[in-house]
LUMRORO-925752 format. One record per residue (C-alpha): residue in three letters; x, y, z. Coordinates in steps of 0.1 Angstrom, whole numbers, plus 5000, padded with zeros to 4 digits. Each point is the difference from the previous one (the first is absolute). Layout:
N
  resn    px    py    pz
   ALA     X     Y     Z
...
//
This chain:
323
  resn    px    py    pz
   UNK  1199  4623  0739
   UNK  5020  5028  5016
   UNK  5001  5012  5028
   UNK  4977  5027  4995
   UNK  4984  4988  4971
   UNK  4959  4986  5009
   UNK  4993  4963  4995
   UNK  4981  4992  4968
   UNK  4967  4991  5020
   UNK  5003  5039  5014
   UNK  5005  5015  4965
   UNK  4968  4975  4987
   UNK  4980  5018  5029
   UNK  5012  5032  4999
   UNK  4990  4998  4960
   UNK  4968  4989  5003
   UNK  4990  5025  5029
   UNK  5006  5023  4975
   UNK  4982  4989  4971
   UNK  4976  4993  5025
   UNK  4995  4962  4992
   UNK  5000  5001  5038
   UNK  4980  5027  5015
   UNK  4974  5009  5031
   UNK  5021  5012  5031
   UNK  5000  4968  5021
   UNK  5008  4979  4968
   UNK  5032  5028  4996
   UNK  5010  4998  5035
   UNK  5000  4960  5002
   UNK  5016  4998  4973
   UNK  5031  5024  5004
   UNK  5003  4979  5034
   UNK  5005  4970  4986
   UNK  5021  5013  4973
   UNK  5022  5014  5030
   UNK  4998  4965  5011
   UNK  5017  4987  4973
   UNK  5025  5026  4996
   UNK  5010  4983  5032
   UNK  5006  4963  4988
   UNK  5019  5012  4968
   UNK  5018  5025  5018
   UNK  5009  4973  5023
   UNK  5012  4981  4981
   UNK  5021  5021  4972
   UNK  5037  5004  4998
   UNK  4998  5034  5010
   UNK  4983  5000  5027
   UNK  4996  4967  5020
   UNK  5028  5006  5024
   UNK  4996  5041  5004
   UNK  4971  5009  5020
   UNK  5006  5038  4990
   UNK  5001  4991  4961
   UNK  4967  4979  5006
   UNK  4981  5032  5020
   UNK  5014  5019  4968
   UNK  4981  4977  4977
   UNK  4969  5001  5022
   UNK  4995  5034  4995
   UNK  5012  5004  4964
   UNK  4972  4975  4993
   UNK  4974  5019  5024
   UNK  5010  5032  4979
   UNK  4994  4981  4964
   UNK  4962  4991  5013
   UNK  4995  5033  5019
   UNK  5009  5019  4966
   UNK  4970  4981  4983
   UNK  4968  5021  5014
   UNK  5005  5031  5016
   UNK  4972  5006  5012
   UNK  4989  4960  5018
   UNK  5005  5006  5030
   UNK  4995  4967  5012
   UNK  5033  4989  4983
   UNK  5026  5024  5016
   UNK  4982  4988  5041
   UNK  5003  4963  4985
   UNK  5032  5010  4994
   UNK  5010  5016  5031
   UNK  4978  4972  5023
   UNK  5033  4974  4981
   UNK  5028  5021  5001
   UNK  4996  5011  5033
   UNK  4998  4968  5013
   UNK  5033  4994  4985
   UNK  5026  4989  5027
   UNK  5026  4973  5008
   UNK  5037  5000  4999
   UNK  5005  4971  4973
   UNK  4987  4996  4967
   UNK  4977  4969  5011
   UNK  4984  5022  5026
   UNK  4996  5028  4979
   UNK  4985  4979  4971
   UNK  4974  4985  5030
   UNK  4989  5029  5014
   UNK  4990  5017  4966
   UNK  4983  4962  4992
   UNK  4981  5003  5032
   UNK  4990  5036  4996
   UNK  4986  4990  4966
   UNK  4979  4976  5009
   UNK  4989  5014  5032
   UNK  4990  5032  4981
   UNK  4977  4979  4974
   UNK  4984  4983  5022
   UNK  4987  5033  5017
   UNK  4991  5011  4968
   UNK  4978  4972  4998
   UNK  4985  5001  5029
   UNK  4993  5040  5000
   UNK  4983  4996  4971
   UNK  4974  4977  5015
   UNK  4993  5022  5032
   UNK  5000  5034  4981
   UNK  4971  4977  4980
   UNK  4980  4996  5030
   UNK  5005  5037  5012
   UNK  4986  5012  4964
   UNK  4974  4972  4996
   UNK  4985  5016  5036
   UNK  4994  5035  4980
   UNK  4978  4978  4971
   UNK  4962  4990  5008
   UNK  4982  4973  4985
   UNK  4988  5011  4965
   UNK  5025  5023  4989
   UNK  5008  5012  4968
   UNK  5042  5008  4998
   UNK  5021  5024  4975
   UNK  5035  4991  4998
   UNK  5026  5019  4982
   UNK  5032  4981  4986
   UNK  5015  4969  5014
   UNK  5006  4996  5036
   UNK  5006  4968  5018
   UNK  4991  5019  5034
   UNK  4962  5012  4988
   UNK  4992  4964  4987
   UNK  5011  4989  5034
   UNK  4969  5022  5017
   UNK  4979  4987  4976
   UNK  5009  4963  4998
   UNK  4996  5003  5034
   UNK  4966  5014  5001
   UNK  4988  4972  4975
   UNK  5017  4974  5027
   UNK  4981  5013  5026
   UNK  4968  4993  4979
   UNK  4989  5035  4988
   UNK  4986  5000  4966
   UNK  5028  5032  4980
   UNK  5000  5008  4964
   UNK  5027  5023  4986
   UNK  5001  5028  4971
   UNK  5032  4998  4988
   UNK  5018  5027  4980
   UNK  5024  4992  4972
   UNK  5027  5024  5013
   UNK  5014  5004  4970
   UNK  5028  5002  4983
   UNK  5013  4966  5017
   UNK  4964  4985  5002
   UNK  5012  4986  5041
   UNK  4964  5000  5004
   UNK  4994  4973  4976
   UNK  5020  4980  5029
   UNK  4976  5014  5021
   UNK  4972  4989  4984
   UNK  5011  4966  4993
   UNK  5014  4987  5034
   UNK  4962  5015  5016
   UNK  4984  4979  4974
   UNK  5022  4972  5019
   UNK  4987  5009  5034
   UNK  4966  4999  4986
   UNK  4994  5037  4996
   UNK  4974  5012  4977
   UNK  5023  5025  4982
   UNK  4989  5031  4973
   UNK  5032  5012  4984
   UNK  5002  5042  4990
   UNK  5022  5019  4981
   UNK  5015  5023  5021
   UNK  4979  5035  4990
   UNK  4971  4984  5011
   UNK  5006  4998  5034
   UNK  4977  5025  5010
   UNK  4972  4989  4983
   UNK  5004  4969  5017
   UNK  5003  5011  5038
   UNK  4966  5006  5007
   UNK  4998  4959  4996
   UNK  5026  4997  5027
   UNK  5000  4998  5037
   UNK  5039  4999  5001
   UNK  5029  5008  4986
   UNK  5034  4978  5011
   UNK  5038  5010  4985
   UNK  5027  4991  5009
   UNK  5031  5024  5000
   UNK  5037  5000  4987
   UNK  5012  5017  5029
   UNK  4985  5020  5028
   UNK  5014  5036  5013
   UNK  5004  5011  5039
   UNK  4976  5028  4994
   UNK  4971  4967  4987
   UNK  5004  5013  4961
   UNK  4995  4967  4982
   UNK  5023  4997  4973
   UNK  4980  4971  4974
   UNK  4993  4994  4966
   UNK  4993  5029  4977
   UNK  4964  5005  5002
   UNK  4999  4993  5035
   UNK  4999  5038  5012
   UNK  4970  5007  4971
   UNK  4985  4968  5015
   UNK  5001  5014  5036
   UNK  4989  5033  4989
   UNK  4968  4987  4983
   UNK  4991  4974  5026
   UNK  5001  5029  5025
   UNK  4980  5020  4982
   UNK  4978  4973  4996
   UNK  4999  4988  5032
   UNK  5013  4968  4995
   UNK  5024  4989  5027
   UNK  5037  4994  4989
   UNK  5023  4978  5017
   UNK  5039  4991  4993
   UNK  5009  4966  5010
   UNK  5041  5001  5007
   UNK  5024  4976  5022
   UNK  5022  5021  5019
   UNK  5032  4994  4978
   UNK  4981  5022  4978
   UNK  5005  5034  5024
   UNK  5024  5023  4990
   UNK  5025  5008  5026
   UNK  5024  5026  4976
   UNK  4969  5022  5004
   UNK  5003  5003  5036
   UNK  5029  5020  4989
   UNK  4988  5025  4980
   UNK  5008  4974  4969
   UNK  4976  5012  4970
   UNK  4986  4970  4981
   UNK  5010  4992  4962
   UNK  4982  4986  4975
   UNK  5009  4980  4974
   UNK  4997  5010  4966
   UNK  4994  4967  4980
   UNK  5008  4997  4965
   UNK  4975  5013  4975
   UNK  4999  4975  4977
   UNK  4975  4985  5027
   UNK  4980  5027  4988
   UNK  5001  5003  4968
   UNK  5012  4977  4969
   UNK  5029  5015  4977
   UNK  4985  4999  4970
   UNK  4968  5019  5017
   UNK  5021  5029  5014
   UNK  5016  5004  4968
   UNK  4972  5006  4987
   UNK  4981  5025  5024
   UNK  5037  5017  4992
   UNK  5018  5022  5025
   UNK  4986  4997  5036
   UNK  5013  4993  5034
   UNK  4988  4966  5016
   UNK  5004  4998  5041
   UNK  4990  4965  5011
   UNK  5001  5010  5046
   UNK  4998  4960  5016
   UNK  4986  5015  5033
   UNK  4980  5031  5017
   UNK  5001  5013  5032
   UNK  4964  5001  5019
   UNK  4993  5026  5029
   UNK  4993  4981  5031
   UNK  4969  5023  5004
   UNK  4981  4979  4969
   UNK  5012  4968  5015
   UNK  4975  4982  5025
   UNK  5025  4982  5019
   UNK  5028  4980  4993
   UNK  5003  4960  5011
   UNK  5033  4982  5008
   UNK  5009  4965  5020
   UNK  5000  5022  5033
   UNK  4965  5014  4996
   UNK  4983  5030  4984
   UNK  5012  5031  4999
   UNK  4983  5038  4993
   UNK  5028  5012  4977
   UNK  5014  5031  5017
   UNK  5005  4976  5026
   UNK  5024  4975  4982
   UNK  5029  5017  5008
   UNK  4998  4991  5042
   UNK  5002  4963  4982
   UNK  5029  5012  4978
   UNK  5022  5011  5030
   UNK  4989  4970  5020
   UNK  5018  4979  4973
   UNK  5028  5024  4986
   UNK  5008  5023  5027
   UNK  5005  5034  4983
   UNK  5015  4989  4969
   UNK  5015  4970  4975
   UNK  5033  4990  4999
   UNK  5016  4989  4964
   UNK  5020  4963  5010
   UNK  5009  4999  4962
   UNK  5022  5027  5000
   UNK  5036  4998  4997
   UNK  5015  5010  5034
//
């Protein structure tokens, strides 16, 4: 390894973030910490950069750059991230390698334990009986209803497909686990199915200062129907999920994923010449969204952004950057 160069471990995460073997925002975030982590002991212990603390920050931040360039638009990996890097300090090498260990696992083990309590805060909003829709995969909204099932309420979910990835199939099946009577959808029939719900839960890929939920595409057609509908609509996010660029006047991009998620090769070839544009997220208007749940409480959306400053003052700083 050189000095710059990330430790294999870092380039195995960093991969599979992006192919999305690893994916849900928490799931991101813990494990871009713990790759940091071991940055750390093999940074520690290379030629290079055992005996220079400055070549050893170097390598720190080349290897928070490799994971940050995976997803653009999780937000929860850039504040994993910065919660690390910032807690970066120590004169020697073995100090340095220590504090970034420390901050690793201190960071994970808050994960785990938001997780839980943002449960309890969305399990409050669900009554005994209720019928759920969830949209996509999010380890947050099966916290609220896990929880609700724990407390002893009787839930059932609709589930839609959320297509083209199918994350709601992981939905679907780790419900079935909790003991949730599930009815999977495809995605277009999402409507249809809201006058059988009493709920809607999502989670969100990352949250904007002005309460704009950005989630899943679908979520934003989702929030719009349930509205309209008069079905309540809740996002379920931990805090590392809020979006502190945005305080700043940061616009929010989404990722274009590749279309062959969409459609096969030898389909497209045959249709003949057309564009195919596969967006990963959308952005909701806080004023279809109920209320948004975190590990500190819940939140009317145009109000997140008190909770933003609280936590990032009036901005984000960017600890992977080269000096």
């Amino acid at each position: 390894m050189t000095d710059t160069e990330p430790a294999p471990a870092v380039r195995e995460t960093a991969e599979s973030i992006a192919t999305m073997e690893i994916r849900g925002a928490a799931t991101i975030a813990s494990a871009a910490a713990e790759a940091l982590a071991e940055q750390a002991e093999a940074a520690a212990e290379a030629d290079a950069t055992a005996s220079d603390p400055e070549a050893f920050r170097a390598s720190m931040r080349a290897a928070a750059r490799t994971l940050r360039e995976t997803r653009p638009t999780a937000v929860s990996l850039p504040n994993a991230l910065r919660y690390v890097l910032q807690r970066m300090e120590g004169d020697s090498v073995d100090r340095l390698r220590r504090s970034v260990v420390d901050a690793s696992e201190a960071f994970v083990e808050q994960l785990d334990r938001a997780q839980e309590d943002l449960g309890q805060v969305g399990a409050n909003r669900l009554a005994d009986g209720d019928t759920v829709m969830t949209h996509c995969h999010s380890t947050d909204a099966l916290a609220c209803i896990e929880a609700a099932v724990e407390q002893g309420k009787s839930i059932s979910a609709v589930v839609k497909e959320t297509r083209p990835r199918q994350q709601g199939h992981i939905t679907a099946e780790q419900l079935r686990d909790a003991g949730v009577p599930v009815t999977l959808i495809v995605d277009s029939a999402a409507r249809r199915y809201l006058d059988e719900v009493d709920h809607v839960v999502v989670g969100a890929d990352s949250i904007a200062a002005d309460g704009g939920v950005i989630n899943k595409i679908g979520t934003s057609g989702l929030a719009v129907n349930a509205r309209e509908r008069g079905v309540p609509i809740m996002t379920a996010a931990q805090t590392i999920k809020l979006h502190p660029e945005t305080l700043t006047g940061h616009t929010v991009e989404i990722e274009m994923r590749d279309e062959g998620e969409v459609i096969e090769p030898e389909a497209r070839e045959e249709i003949g010449d057309i564009a195919v544009e596969n967006p990963a997220f959308d952005v909701t208007p806080p004023r279809y969204m109920d209320a948004i749940v975190t590990e500190q409480g819940q939140f009317p959306p145009e109000s997140i952004v008190t909770l933003m400053r609280e936590l990032f003052g009036e901005g984000a700083a960017e600890p992977w950057a080269e000096p």
